[in-house]
VMD Tcl script that draws the C-alpha trace (Angstrom):
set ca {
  {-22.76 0.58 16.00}
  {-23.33 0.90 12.67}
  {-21.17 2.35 9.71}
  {-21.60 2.60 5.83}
  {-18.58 1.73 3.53}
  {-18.30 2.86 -0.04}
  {-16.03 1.30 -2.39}
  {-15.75 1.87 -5.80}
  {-16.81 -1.08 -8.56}
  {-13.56 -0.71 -10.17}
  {-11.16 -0.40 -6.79}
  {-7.82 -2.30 -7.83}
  {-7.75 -5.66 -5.72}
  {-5.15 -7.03 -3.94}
  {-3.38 -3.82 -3.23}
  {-1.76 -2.39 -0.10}
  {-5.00 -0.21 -0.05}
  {-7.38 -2.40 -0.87}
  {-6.39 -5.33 1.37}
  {-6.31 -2.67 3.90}
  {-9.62 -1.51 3.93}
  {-11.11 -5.23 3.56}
  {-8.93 -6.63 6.95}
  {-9.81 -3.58 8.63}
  {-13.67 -3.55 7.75}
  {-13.37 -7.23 9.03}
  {-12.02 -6.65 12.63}
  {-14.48 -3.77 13.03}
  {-17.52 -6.23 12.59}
  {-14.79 -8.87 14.98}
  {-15.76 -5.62 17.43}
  {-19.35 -5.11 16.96}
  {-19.63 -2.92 14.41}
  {-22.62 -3.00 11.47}
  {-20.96 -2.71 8.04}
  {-23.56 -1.64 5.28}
  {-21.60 -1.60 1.75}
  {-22.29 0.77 -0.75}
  {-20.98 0.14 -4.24}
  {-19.97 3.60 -6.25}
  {-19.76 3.88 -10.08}
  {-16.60 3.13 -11.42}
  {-13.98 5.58 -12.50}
  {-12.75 6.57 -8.96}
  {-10.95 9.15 -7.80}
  {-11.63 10.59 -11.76}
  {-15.28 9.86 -12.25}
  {-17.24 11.25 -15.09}
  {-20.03 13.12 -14.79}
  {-22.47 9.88 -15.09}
  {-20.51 8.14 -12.21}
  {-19.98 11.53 -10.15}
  {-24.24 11.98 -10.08}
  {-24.75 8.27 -9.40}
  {-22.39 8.58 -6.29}
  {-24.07 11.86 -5.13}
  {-27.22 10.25 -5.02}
  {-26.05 6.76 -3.13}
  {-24.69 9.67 -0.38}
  {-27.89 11.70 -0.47}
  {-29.86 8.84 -0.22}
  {-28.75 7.09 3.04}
  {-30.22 7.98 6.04}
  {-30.26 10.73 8.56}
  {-26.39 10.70 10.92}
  {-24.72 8.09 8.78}
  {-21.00 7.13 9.77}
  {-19.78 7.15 6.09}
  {-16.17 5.42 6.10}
  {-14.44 5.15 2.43}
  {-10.48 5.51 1.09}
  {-9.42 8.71 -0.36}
  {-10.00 7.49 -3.66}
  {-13.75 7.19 -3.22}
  {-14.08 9.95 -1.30}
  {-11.92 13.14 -2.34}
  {-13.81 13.33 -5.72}
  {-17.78 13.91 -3.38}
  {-16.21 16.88 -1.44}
  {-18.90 18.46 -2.43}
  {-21.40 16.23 -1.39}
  {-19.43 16.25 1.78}
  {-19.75 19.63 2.20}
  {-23.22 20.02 1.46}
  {-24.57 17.06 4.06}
  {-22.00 17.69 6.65}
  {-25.24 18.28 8.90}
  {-26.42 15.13 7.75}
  {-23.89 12.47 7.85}
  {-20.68 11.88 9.53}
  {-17.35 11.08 7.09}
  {-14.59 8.95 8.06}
  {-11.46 9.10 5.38}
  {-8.98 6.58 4.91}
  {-5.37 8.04 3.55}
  {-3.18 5.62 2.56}
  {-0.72 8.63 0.70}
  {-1.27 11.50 -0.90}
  {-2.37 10.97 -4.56}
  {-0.34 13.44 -5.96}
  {3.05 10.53 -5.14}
  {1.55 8.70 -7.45}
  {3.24 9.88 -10.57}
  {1.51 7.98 -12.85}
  {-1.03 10.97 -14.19}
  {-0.68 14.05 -16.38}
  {0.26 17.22 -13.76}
  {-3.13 18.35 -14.44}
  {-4.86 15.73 -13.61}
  {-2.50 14.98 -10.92}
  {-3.43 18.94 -9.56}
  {-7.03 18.41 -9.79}
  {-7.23 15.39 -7.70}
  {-4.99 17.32 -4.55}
  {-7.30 20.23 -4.56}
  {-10.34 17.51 -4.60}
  {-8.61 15.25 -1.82}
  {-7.35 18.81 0.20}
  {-10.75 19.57 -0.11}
  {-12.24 16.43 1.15}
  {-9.90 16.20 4.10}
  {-10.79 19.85 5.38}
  {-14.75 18.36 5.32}
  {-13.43 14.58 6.90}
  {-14.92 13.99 10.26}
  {-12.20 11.71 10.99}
  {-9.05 10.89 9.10}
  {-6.72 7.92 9.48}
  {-3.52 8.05 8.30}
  {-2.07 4.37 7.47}
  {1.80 5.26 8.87}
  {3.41 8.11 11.03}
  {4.64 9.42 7.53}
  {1.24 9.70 6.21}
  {0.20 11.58 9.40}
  {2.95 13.75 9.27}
  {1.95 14.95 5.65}
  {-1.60 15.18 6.85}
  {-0.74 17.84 9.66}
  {1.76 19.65 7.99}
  {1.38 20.03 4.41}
  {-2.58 18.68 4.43}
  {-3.19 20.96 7.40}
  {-5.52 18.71 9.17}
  {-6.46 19.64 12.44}
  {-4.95 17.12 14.92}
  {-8.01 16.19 16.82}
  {-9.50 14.65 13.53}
  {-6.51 12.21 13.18}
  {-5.67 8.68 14.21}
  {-2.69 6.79 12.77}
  {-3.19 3.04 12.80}
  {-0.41 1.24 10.54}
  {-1.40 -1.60 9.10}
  {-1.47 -5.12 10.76}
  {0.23 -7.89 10.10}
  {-0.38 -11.85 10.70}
  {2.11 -14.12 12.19}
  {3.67 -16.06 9.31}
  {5.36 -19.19 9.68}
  {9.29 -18.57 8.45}
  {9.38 -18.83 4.69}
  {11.50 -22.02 4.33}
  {13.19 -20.58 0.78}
  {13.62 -21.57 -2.71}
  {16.68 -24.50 -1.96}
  {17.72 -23.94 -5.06}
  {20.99 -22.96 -5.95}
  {20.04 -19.92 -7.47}
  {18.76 -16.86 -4.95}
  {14.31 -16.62 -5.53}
  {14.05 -12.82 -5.35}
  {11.05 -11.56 -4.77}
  {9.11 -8.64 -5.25}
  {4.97 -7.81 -4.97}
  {3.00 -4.69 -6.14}
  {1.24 -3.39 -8.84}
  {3.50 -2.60 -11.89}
  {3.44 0.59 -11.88}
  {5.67 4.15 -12.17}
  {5.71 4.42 -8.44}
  {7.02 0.96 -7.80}
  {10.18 1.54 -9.84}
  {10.28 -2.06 -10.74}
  {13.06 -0.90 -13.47}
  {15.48 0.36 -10.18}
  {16.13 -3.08 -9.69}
  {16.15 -4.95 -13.20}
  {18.73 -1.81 -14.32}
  {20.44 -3.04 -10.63}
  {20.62 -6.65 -11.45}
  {21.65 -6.43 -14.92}
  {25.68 -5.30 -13.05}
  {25.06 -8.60 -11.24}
  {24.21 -11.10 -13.69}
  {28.13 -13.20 -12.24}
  {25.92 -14.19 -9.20}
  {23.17 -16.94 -9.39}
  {19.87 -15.20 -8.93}
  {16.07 -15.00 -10.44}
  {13.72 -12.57 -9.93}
  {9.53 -12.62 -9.89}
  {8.07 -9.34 -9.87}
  {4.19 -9.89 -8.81}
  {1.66 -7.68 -9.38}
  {-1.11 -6.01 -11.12}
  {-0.17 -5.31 -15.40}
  {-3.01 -3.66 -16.17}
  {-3.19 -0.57 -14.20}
  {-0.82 1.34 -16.37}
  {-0.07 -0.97 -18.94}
  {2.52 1.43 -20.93}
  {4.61 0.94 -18.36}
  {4.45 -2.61 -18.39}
  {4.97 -2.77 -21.14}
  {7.78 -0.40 -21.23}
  {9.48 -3.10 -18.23}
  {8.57 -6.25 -20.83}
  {10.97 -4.54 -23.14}
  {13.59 -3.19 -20.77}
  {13.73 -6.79 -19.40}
  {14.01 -8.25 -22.97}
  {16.97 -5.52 -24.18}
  {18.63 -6.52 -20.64}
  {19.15 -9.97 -21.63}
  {17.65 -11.23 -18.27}
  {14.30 -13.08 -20.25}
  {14.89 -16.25 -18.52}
  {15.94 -14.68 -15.42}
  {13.52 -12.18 -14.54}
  {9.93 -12.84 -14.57}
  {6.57 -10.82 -15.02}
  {4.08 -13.21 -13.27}
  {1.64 -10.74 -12.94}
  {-1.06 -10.54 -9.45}
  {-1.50 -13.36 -7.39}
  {-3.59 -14.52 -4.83}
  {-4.71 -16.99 -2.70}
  {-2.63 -20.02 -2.72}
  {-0.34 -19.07 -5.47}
  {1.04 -16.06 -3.60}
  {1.47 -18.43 -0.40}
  {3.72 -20.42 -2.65}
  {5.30 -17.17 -3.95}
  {5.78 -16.05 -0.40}
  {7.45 -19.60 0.52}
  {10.10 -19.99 -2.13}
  {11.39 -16.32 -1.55}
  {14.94 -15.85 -0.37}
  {15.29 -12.25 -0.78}
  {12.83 -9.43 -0.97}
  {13.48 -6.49 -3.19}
  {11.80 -3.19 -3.53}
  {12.81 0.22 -4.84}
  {9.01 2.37 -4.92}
  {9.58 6.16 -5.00}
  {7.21 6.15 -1.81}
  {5.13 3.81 -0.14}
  {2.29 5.33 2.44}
  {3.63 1.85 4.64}
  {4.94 -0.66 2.80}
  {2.44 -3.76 3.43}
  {4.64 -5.84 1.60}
  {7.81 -5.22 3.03}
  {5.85 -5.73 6.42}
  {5.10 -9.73 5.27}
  {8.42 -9.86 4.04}
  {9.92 -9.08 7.79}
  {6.93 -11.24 9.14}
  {8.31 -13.83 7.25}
  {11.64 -13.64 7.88}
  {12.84 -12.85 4.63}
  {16.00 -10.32 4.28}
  {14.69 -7.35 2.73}
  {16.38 -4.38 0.38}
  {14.53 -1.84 -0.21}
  {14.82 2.21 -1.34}
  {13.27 3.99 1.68}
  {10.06 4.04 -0.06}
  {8.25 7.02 1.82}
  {7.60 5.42 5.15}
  {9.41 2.60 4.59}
  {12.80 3.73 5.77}
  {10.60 5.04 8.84}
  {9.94 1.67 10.40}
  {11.95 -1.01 9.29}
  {14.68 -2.34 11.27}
  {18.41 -2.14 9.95}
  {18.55 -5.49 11.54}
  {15.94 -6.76 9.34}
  {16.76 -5.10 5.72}
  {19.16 -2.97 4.20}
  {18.10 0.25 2.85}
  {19.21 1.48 -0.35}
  {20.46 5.29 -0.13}
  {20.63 7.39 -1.94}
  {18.14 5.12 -4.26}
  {20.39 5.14 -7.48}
  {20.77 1.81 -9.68}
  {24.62 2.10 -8.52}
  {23.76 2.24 -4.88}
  {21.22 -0.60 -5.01}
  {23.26 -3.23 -6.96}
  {26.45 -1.90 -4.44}
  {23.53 -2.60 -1.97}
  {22.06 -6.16 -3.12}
  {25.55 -7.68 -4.22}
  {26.78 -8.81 -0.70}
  {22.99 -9.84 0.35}
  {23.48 -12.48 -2.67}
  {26.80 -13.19 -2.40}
  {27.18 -13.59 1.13}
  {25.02 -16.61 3.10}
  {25.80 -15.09 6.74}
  {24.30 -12.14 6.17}
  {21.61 -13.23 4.81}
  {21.01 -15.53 8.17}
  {22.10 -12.42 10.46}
  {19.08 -10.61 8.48}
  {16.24 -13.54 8.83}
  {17.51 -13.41 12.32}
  {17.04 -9.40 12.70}
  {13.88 -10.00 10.84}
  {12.39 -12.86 13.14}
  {13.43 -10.03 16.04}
  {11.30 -6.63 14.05}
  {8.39 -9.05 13.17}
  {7.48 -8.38 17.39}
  {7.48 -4.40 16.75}
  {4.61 -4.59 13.93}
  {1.27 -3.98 15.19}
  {-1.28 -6.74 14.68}
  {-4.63 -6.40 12.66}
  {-6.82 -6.45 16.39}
  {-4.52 -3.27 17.09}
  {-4.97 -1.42 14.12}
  {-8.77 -2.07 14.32}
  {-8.82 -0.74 18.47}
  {-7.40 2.65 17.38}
  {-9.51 3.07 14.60}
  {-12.58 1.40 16.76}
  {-12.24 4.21 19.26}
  {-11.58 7.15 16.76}
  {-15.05 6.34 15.40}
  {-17.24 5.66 18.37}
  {-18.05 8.98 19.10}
  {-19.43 9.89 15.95}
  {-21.46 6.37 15.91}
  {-23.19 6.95 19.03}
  {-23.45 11.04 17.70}
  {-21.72 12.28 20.32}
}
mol new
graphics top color blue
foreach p $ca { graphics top sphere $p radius 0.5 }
foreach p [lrange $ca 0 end-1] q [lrange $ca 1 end] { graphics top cylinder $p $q radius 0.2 }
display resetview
């Protein structure tokens, strides 16, 4: 079985998307699949007209009942390529959320890239939704016919318990991109009503994707007083976000909407107490017993929300313990790979 995978050259790394589509390309070759990779221009999902022609003519170019899997991103902007080799090739879309949620572009731009992603997802082949939230949207205000969609959540690996900071002041926590959508300032503005209680805070994550709005947060943090207690570190990988992971004592998150919440998912996995907003599908799937959600997701409501999580050490066991319980309900990687494994079969074998 073979399958071709396009990524773009400038596809942010070590996102919720991109780690995604890397673990899940991984168990499909665990299951016997061929992966060819095909790398696009960059500029993705806004290419210019250079990039647009280049990708065209990577698409044209492959051969004759190709299995063509990409994300959204790569894919929404070649509807029209879509459209014209439908005959030819067969086109697999990942949808982690609707791009629109973002909030991070100009409304026009913004408008553009639904039509091109509506458009795309009319011409998909397959689509897989990354959380019953996603493939909710997909069927009701994306219209996709059902038959065309598989939801398969993300995995996620068994993590020994994070043993904590063991400090006397509370290690919170809290991984994504910086970004509008993340909401980072939800819980500095939160923190700033509890600056009585011993706590620091490490936001990691990607600066450069919007970087007005980091810096924007650089100065809200500096006005706020909290400098030495709140920290930009910036995106990790490898074995400095292992060490992250392991000194965390909270995890914190307040995104306007998550298409799963990856994150949060290690946090559980980890059995770290999580607060959280109900980021999109967040609120869906994680246990009460495991985090406390945040609504409605005001900075009053959070800080009324985080204080006894800080203040109060048996709660904060009760939720490891609720959290060591939820980490059994999250599908593993092999899972997520099976569903998506047997959504695509058909179309490999061009049947």
């Amino acid at each position: 079985m073979h399958l071709t995978y396009l990524i773009s050259q400038d596809y942010a790394r070590a996102t919720g998307g991109w780690i995604y589509n890397e673990r899940l390309l991984k168990e499909l070759a665990a299951l016997g699949w061929r992966i060819h990779r095909e790398e696009l221009p960059a500029g993705f999902p806004d290419p210019d007209v250079n990039a647009y022609e280049s990708a065209f003519e990577t698409v044209f170019a492959l051969p004759r009942l190709t299995l063509i899997l990409a994300d959204q991103v790569c894919l929404s902007p070649l509807w029209p390529s879509m459209e014209s080799e439908r005959l030819k090739h067969r086109f697999a879309m990942i949808m982690h959320h609707p791009q629109i949620l973002e909030g991070s572009r100009p409304p026009e731009v913004s408008k553009r890239l639904d039509t091109d992603e509506r458009r795309a997802l009319m011409l998909a082949d397959c689509v897989i939704a990354t959380s019953r939230l996603t493939g909710k949207q997909m069927l009701g205000d994306y219209r996709v016919p059902p038959e065309k969609l598989v939801i398969a959540e993300p995995g996620t690996d068994l993590f020994p318990p994070a043993p904590g900071s063991g400090g006397p002041a509370l290690h919170l926590i809290s991984i994504g991109s910086v970004i509008p959508r993340k909401r980072h300032e939800l819980i500095i503005a939160a923190l700033m009503g509890l600056q009585g209680l011993d706590w620091r805070l490490t936001i990691a994550g990607h600066l450069g994707m919007v970087p007005d709005h980091a810096d924007k947060l650089r100065r809200l943090i500096a006005a706020s007083g909290l400098a030495g207690r709140v920290t930009l570190l910036g995106e990790q990988t490898g074995a400095e976000l292992k060490a992250l992971w392991k000194c965390a004592d909270v995890y914190v998150a307040a995104a306007a909407h998550e298409g799963f919440g990856m994150a949060v998912a290690e946090a559980v996995a980890r059995q770290i107490p999580v607060v959280s907003t109900t980021s999109g599908a967040v609120g869906d799937w994680l246990s009460r017993e495991a985090g406390l959600i945040v609504d409605p997701d005001t900075v009053e409501a959070f800080a009324i929300t985080l204080r006894p999580v800080l203040a109060d050490p048996a709660l904060r066991a009760a939720l490891r313990a609720g959290a060591a319980a939820a980490r059994a309900t999250l599908p593993t990687w092999q899972q997520t790979a099976a569903k998506i494994d047997a959504a695509l079969r058909p179309f490999a074998l061009g049947t």
